[in-house]
C-alpha positions as CSV (number, residue, x, y, z in Angstrom):
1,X,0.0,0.0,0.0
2,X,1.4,3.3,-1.0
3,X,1.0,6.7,0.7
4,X,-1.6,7.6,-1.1
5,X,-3.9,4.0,-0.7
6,X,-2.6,4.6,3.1
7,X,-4.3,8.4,3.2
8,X,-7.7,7.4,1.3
9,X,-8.1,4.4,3.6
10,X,-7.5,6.5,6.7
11,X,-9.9,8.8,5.3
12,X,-12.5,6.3,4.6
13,X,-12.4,4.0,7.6
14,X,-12.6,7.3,9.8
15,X,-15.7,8.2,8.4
16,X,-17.2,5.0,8.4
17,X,-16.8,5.0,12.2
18,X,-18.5,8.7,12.2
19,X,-21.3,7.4,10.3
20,X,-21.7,4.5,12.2
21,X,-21.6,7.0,15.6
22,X,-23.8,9.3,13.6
23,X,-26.5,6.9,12.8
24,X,-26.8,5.3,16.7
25,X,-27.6,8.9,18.3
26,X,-31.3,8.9,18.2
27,X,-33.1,12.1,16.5
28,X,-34.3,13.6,19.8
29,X,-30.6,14.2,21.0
30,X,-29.5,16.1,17.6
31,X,-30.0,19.4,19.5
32,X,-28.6,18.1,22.9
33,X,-25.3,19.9,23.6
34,X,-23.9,20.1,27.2
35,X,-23.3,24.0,27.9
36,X,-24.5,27.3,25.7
37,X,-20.9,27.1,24.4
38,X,-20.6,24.0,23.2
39,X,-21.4,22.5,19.5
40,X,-25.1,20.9,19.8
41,X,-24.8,16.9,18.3
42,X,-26.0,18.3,14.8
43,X,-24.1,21.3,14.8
44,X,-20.8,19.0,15.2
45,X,-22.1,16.7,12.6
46,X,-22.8,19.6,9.8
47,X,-19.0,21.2,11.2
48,X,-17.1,18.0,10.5
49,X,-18.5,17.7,7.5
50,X,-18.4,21.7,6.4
51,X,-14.8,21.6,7.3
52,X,-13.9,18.8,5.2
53,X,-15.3,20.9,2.6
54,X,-12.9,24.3,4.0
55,X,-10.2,21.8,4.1
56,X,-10.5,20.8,0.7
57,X,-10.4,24.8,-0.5
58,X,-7.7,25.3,1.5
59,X,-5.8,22.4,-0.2
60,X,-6.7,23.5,-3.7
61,X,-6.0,27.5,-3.1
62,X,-2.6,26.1,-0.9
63,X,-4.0,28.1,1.6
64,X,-5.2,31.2,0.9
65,X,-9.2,31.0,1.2
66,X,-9.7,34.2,-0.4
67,X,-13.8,35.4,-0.6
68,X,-14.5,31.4,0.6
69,X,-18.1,31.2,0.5
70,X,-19.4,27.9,2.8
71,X,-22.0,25.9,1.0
72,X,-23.9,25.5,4.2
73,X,-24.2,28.7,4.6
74,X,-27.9,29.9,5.5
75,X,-28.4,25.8,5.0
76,X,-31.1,25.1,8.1
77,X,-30.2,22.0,9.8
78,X,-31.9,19.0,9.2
79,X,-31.5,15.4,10.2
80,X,-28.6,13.0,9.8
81,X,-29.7,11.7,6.2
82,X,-30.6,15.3,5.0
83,X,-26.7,16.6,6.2
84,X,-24.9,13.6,4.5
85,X,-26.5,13.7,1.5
86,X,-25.9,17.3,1.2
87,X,-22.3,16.4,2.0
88,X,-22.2,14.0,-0.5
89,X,-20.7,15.9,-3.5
90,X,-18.1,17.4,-1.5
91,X,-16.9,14.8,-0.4
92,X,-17.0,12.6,-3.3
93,X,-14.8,15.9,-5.0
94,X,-12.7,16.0,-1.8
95,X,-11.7,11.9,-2.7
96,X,-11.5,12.2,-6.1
97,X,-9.0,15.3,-5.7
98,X,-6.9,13.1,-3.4
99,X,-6.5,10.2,-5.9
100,X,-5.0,12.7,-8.4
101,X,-2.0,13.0,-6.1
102,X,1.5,11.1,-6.1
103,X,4.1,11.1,-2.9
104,X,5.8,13.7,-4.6
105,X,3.0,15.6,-3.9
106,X,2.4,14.8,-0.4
107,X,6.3,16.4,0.3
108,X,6.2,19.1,-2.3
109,X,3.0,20.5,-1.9
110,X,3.0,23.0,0.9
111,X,-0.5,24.5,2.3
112,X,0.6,27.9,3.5
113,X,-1.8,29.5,6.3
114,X,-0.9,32.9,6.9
115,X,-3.5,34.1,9.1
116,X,-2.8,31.1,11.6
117,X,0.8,30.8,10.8
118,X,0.9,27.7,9.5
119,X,3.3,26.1,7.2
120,X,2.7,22.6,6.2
121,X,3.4,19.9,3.5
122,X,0.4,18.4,2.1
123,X,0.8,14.6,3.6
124,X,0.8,16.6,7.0
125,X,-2.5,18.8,6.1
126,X,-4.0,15.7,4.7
127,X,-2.9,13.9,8.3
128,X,-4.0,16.7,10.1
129,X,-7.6,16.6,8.6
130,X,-8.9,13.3,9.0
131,X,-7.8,13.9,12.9
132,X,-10.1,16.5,12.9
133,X,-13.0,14.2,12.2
134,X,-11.3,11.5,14.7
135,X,-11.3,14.1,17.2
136,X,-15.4,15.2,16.8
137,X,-16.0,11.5,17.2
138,X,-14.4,11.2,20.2
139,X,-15.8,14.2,21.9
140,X,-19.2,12.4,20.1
141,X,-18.8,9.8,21.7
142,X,-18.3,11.8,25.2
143,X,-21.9,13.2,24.8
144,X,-23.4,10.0,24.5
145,X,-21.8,8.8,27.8
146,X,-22.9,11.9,29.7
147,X,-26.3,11.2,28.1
148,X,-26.5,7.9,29.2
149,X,-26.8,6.7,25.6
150,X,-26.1,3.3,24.4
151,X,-22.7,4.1,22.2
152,X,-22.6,2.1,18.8
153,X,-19.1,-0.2,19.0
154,X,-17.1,1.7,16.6
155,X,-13.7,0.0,17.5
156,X,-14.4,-3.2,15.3
């Protein structure tokens, strides 16, 4: 398996454990969030799934978002089919742009952040963003626990 087989499999199985998280929460918690502060179950869903989308622009600009323009913007939120459907496109582009890439790339390729000082080969950004979705399906998974909610096995 080569870098790039390595990356799309990372990207795939982690979303096929969000999914699988997604899909055991019950529709009456989508709302449920545990301060004013905090991201509300749906809201975390749509901003993993928006920010694969951000990610993605930020990739192809190599950084710089310029007048970015989120799909979801204005977008009401829905339930769990109507957000990754909606998602669907995106991240069927996102996958498609990833399979055009080579090792060279992943080295060469540098994603340059200015506004948040960042500097970082491709391979790393790529690394980087499928932790972000690990991350939201961990702190997922801490809602459900402090909701007393069964938690679907995602660990298999």
């Amino acid at each position: 398996m080569n870098a790039i087989e390595n990356i799309l499999l990372n990207f795939s199985e982690t979303r096929r454990r969000s999914i699988k998280l997604w899909k055991g929460i019950p529709d009456e918690f989508l709302n449920w969030k545990p301060d004013a502060e905090a991201f509300s179950i749906i809201e975390m869903i749509r901003h993993t799934l928006e920010g694969e989308h951000l990610f993605h622009t930020v990739i192809e600009n190599r950084g710089d978002l310029g007048n970015y323009k989120s799909p979801w913007e204005n977008l009401a939120f829905s339930d769990l089919k109507n957000e990754l459907s909606f998602a669907e496109k995106y991240r069927n582009s996102f996958i498609e742009m990833v399979k055009t890439l080579n090792e060279v790339d992943l080295e060469n390729i540098r994603i340059v952040r200015k506004e948040v000082n960042q500097s970082k080969t491709l391979g790393d950004y790529l690394n980087r963003m499928v932790y972000h979705e690990a991350v939201h399906t961990g702190q997922l998974l801490g809602y459900l626990r402090t909701l007393d909610i069964e938690r679907p096995l995602i660990w298999d």
